[in-house]
C-alpha positions in Angstrom: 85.0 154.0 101.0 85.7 150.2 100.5 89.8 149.2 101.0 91.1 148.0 97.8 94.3 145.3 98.1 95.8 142.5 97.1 93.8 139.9 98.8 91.0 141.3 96.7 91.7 139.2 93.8 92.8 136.3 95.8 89.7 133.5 95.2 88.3 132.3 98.5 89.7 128.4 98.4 87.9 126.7 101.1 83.9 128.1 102.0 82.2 126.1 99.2 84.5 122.7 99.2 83.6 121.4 102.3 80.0 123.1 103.2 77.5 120.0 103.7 75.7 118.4 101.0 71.9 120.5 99.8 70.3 117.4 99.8 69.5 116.5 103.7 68.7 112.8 103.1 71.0 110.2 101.0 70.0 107.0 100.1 72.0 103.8 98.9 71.0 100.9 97.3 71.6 97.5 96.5 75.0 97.9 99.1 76.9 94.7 100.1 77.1 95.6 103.2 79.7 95.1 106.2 79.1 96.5 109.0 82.0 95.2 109.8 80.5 91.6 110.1 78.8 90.7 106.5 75.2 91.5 106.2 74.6 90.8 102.8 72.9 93.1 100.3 70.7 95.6 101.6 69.9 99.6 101.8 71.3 102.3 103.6 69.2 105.5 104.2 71.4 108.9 105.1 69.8 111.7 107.2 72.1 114.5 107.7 75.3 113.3 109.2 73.4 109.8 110.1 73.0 106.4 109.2 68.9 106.4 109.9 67.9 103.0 108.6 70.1 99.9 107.2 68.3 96.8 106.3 67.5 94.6 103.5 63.9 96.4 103.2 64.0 99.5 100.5 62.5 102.3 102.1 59.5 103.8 100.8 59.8 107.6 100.9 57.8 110.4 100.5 58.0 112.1 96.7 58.2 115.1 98.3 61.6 114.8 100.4 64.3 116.2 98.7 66.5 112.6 98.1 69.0 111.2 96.2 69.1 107.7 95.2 72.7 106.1 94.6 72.4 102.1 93.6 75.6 100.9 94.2 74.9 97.2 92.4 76.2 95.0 94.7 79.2 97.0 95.7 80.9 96.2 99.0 80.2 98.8 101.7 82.0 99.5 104.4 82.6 101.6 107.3 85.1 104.3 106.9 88.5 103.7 108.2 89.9 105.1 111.5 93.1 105.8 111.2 94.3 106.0 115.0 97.9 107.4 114.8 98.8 110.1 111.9 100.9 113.3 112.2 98.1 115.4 111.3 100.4 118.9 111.7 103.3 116.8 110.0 105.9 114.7 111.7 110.0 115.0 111.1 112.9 117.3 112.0 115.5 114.1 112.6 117.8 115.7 110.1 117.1 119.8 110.7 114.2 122.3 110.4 114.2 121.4 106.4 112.8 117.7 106.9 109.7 118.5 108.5 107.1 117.6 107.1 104.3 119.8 106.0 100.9 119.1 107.5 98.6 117.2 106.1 95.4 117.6 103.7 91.9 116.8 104.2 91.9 114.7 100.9 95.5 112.9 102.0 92.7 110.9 104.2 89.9 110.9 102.4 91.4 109.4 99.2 92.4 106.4 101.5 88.8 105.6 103.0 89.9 107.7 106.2 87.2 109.4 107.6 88.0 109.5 111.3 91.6 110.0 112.5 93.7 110.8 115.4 96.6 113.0 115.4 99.7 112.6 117.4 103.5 114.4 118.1 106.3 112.7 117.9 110.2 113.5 117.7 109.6 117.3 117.4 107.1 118.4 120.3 109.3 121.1 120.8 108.2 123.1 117.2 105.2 121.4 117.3 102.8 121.3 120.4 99.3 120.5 122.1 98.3 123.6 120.5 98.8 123.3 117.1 97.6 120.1 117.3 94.5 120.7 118.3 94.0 123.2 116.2 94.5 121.1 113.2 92.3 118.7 114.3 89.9 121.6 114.7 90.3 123.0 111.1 89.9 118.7 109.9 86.4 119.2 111.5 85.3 122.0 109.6 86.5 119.9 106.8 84.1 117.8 107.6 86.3 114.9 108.6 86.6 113.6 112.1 89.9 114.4 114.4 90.7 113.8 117.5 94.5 114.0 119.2 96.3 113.2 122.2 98.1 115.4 123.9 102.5 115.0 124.7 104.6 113.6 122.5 107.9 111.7 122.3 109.2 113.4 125.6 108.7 114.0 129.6 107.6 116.2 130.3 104.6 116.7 128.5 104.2 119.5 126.4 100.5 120.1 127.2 98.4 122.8 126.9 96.7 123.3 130.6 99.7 122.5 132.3 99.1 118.6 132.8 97.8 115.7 130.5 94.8 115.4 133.1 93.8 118.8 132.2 93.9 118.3 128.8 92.1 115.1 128.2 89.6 116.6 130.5 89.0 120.5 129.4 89.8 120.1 125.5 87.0 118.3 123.8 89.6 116.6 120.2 92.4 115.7 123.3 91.5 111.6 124.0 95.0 110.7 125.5 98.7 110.8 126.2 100.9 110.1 122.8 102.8 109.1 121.2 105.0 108.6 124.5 108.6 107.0 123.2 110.1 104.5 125.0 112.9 102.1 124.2 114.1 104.4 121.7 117.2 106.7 121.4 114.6 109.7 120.6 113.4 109.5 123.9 113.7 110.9 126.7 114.4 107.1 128.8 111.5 107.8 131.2 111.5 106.1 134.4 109.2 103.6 135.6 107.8 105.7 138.4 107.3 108.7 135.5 105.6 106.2 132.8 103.2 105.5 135.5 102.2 108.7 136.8 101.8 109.8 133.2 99.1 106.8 132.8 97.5 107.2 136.1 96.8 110.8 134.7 95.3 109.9 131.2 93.4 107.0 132.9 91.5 109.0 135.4 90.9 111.6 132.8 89.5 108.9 131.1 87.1 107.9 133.7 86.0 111.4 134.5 85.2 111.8 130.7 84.5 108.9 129.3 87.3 109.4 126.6 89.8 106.6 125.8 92.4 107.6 128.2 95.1 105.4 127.0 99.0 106.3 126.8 100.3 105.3 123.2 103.2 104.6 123.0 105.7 105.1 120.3 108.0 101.6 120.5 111.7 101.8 119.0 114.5 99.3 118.2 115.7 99.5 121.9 117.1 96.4 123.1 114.2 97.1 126.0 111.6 96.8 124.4 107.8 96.6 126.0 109.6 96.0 129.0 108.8 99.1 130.5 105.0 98.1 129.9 105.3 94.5 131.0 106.5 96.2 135.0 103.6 98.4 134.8 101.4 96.2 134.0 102.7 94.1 136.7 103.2 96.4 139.4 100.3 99.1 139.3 96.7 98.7 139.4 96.4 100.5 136.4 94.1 98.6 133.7 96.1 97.0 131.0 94.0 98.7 128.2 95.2 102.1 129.2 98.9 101.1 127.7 98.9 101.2 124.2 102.1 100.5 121.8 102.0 101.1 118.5 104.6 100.4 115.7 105.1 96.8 117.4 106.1 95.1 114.2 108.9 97.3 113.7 111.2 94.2 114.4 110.5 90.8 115.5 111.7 90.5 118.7 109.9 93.4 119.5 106.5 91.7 117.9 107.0 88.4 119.9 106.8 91.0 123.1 103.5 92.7 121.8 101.9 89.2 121.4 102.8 88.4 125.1 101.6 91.5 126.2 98.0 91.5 124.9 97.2 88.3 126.3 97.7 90.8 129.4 94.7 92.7 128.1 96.5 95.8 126.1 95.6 96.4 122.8 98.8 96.8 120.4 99.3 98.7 117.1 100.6 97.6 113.8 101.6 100.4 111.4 101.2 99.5 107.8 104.8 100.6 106.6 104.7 101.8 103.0 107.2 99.5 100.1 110.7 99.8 101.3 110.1 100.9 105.1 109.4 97.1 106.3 112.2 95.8 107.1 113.8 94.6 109.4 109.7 94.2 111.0 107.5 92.3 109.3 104.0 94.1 107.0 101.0 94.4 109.4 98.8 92.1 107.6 101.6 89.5 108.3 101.6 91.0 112.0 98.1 90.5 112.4 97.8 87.1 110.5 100.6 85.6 112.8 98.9 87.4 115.6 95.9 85.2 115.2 97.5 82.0 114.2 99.2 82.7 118.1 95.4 82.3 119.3 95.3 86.1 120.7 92.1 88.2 120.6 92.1 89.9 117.2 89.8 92.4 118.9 92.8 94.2 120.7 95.0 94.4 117.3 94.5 97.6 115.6 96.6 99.6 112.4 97.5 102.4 111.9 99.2 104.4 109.0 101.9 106.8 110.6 100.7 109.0 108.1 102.5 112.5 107.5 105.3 110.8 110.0 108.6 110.5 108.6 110.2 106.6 108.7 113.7 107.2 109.7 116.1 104.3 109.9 119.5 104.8 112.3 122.3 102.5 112.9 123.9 102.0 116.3 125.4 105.2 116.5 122.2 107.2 115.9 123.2 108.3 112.8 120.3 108.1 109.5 120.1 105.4 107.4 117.6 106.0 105.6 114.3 108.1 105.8 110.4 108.7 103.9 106.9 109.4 104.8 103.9 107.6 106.4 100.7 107.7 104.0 97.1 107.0 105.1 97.3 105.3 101.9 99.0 101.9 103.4 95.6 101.4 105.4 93.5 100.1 102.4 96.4 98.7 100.8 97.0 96.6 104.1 93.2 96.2 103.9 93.6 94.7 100.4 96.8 92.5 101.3 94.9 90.8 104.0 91.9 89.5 101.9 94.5 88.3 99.2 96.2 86.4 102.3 92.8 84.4 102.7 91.7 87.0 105.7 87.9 87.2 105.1 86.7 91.1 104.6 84.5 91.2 107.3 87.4 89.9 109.5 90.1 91.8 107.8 88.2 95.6 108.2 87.8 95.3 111.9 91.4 96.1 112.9 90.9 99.5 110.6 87.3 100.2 112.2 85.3 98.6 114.6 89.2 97.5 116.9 90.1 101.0 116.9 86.9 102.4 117.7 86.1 99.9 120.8 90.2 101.1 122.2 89.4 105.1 121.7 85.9 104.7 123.0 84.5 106.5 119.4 81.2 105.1 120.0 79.5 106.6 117.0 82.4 105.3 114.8 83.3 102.1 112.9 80.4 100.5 112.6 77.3 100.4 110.4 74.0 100.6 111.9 71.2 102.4 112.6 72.2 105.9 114.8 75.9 106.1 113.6 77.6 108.3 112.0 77.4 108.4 108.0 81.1 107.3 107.9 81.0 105.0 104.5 83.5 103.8 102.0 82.2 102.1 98.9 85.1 99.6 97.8 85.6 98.8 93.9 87.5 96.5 91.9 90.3 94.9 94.0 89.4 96.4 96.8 90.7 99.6 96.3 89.0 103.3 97.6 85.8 103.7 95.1 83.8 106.8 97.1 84.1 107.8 100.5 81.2 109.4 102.3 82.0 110.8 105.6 79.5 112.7 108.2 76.7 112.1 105.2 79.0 114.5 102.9 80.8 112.8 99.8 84.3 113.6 99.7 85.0 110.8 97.0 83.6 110.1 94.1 84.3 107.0 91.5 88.0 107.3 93.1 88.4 110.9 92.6 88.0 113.6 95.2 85.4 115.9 94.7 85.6 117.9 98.3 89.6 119.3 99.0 90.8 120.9 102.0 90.8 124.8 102.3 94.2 125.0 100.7 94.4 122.2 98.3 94.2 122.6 94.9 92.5 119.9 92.2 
C-alpha cells in the first residue's frame, strides 16, 4: 500500500518550468544584430543550446525539421548580459539575522537580460559559505541559467570548501575565483599585504592549472586606503595585474580616480550600477565608464556589475547605519539604457555587460554572438528596455514577461 500525506496534494512547482524547449532548432529573423560590434540585419539559427549559423543569408531548411521561425522586424539583438558580481544566496546581516536577504530567483535575472551570472559572499560568510554557494549556482543551472561563483568572501581566512581557495577553483567545476575579498573597509578583516598576496598567488595558479579566471575580486569600501593595497601588489609581486580585480570602484570619487590609475596597470575594474537613491556620494556607472574613456583608458578592462540580492548599506564614521536597500540585476539594462542616451553607441555601450566581462572570467562561450556560442540572446524593445530573453536556446522571456520561473516562484 501507497503512503498517503500531505505533500500529496502539494503541485510539483519546478519539473515542467524550466525543462528545455520541444522544438530542438530556433530560428530568428530579420534581427539587428550586435554581437556586440553592430552587424546589421541578419539571421540567427538556434540548435539546441547553440548559436549554429548568424549571417545575413536566410537559411534554407528542410520542411521536415521540427522549427520555429520568430521574425523579429528589425529588432536589436543582443547578447545576454553577464552579470559578474550578484549575491545569488542573498547578501545582508549588517543589522541582525532579520536583514538578510533571501536568495535570489531564476526570473530576478532573466527579467533583466541576465543569462550568465556569478555569485559572490560578502559581509556574512559566516551564515553563508562556499557551500551554499555553490549549490545555488548548481540549482541556477538546472534552471537553465548560467552560474558560476567564487569561493571566500569578505574575510581571511577563507571560508572554502576543500580547505584552500586553490582547491576550490581547481576541484569544483561553478568556483572561478577568490571574492569578494574586502579591503579598505570597516567590514573587513584589514588583511595584510603578505596575506592579500598569498591569497592571489593561490587563485592565480588555480587559474593556470584550469584555465578558469583566477582573479581575486575585490569588494572596495570608503576606507581612506583605498586600492592601495592593490597598487603594492601590483608593484611588488610578480603576480599579473589581471588577477586583481576591484569592484564597486565608483562608490566615491577619490576612490574612482584610484581605479583609473590602476587599470592603466593592466587590472580590470568594476563599476556597480547602484539602483535611484544608493549613488551617492560615487558617481552612476555609465558616468564611471564615460569619464573612464574620456581619461583615454582601455574600455576593454571596465566591466558592471549589478550587486544584485546584496544589500547597499551606508555607515558614518562610527560604523553605525545610515541608510540601507537592495542590489537588483535590474540596474544592468537600465545602465545599458542610460549610456546610449549619454551618446555611448550600443555596440560600444553592451560590451562592458558582455563581451568585457566574459574576456576577465575567461567565459569563452559567453558574450558574444557568433557561430559556436552559446544561445545566450536578449531581444531589446522600445527604449531599450528587456523585450525576450533566450538563454542556452530556451526562452525564459517573452514580449517582456516571463514565461519560465524558478522552482519556487510563483507567476
Amino acid at each position: 500500500m501507497g503512503l498517503s500525506c500531505a505533500w500529496n496534494n502539494i503541485p510539483l512547482l519546478g519539473a515542467s518550468r524550466f525543462s528545455q524547449d520541444s522544438n530542438v532548432l530556433t530560428l530568428l529573423k530579420n534581427a539587428n544584430i550586435y554581437a556586440p560590434e553592430p552587424l546589421g540585419l541578419g539571421n540567427i539559427l538556434i540548435a539546441g543550446e547553440k548559436i549554429v549559423y548568424l549571417g545575413p543569408e536566410l537559411p534554407v531548411l528542410s520542411p521536415f525539421l521540427n522549427v520555429t521561425e520568430h521574425d523579429l522586424s528589425g529588432a536589436a539583438v543582443v547578447p545576454g548580459l553577464i552579470d559578474g558580481h550578484a549575491h545569488i544566496t542573498g547578501g545582508g546581516g549588517e543589522t541582525g539575522s532579520a536583514s538578510r536577504v533571501p536568495p535570489m530567483f531564476l526570473s530576478s535575472f532573466t527579467r533583466a537580460g541576465v543569462t550568465s551570472v556569478v555569485g559572490v559572499l560578502g559581509t556574512d560568510d559566516l551564515t553563508r559559505n562556499t557551500q551554499t554557494l555553490v549549490t545555488q549556482a548548481y540549482g541556477l543551472r538546472e534552471e537553465g541559467l548560467s552560474a558560476w561563483c567564487h569561493t571566500g568572501g569578505y574575510h581571511v581566512p577563507l571560508t572554502t570548501l576543500t580547505g584552500s581557495a586553490r582547491g576550490d577553483i581547481v576541484f569544483l567545476d561553478p568556483v572561478i575565483g577568490v571574492g569578494e575579498l574586502a579591503i579598505s573597509d570597516h567590514r573587513s578583516s584589514q588583511p595584510t599585504l603578505d596575506e592579500f598576496m598569498r591569497i592571489a598567488s593561490e587563485a592565480h595558479v588555480a587559474g593556470l592549472m584550469t584555465g578558469k579566471a583566477g582573479i581575486v575580486h575585490c569588494h572596495m569600501g570608503d576606507g581612506i586606503r583605498g586600492l592601495t593595497m592593490l597598487e603594492k601588489a601590483i608593484a611588488t609581486s610578480e603576480i599579473p595585474a589581471r588577477v586583481f580585480n576591484p569592484t564597486h570602484v565608483n562608490r566615491n570619487k577619490p576612490l574612482f580616480e584610484q581605479a583609473i590609475s590602476l587599470a592603466r596597470h593592466g587590472c580590470y575594474i568594476d563599476a556597480t550600477a547602484f539602483p535611484d537613491g544608493h549613488v551617492e556620494p560615487g558617481i552612476s556607472a555609465a558616468d564611471a565608464y564615460i569619464q573612464f574613456r574620456e581619461a583615454g583608458c582601455d574600455t576593454a578592462r571596465f566591466t558592471i556589475s549589478s550587486d544584485g540580492g546584496g544589500c547597499l548599506p551606508a555607515f558614518d564614521k562610527d560604523g553605525n547605519l545610515t541608510r540601507f536597500g537592495v542590489g537588483l540585476s535590474q540596474t544592468l539594462p537600465d545602465t545599458l539604457a542610460e549610456l546610449v542616451r549619454a551618446g555611448v553607441a550600443l555596440g560600444e555601450a553592451l560590451a562592458p555587460f558582455t563581451s568585457n566581462v566574459a574576456d576577465l572570467l575567461k567565459l569563452r562561450q559567453k558574450g558574444r554572438l557568433a557561430s559556436g556560442m552559446d544561445a545566450d540572446i536578449l531581444v531589446l524593445g522600445t527604449n531599450l528596455t528587456v523585450q525576450d530573453v533566450m538563454a542556452r536556446g530556451a526562452w525564459h522571456v517573452r514580449d517582456h514577461k516571463a514565461v519560465r520561473l524558478g522552482t519556487y516562484e510563483e507567476n
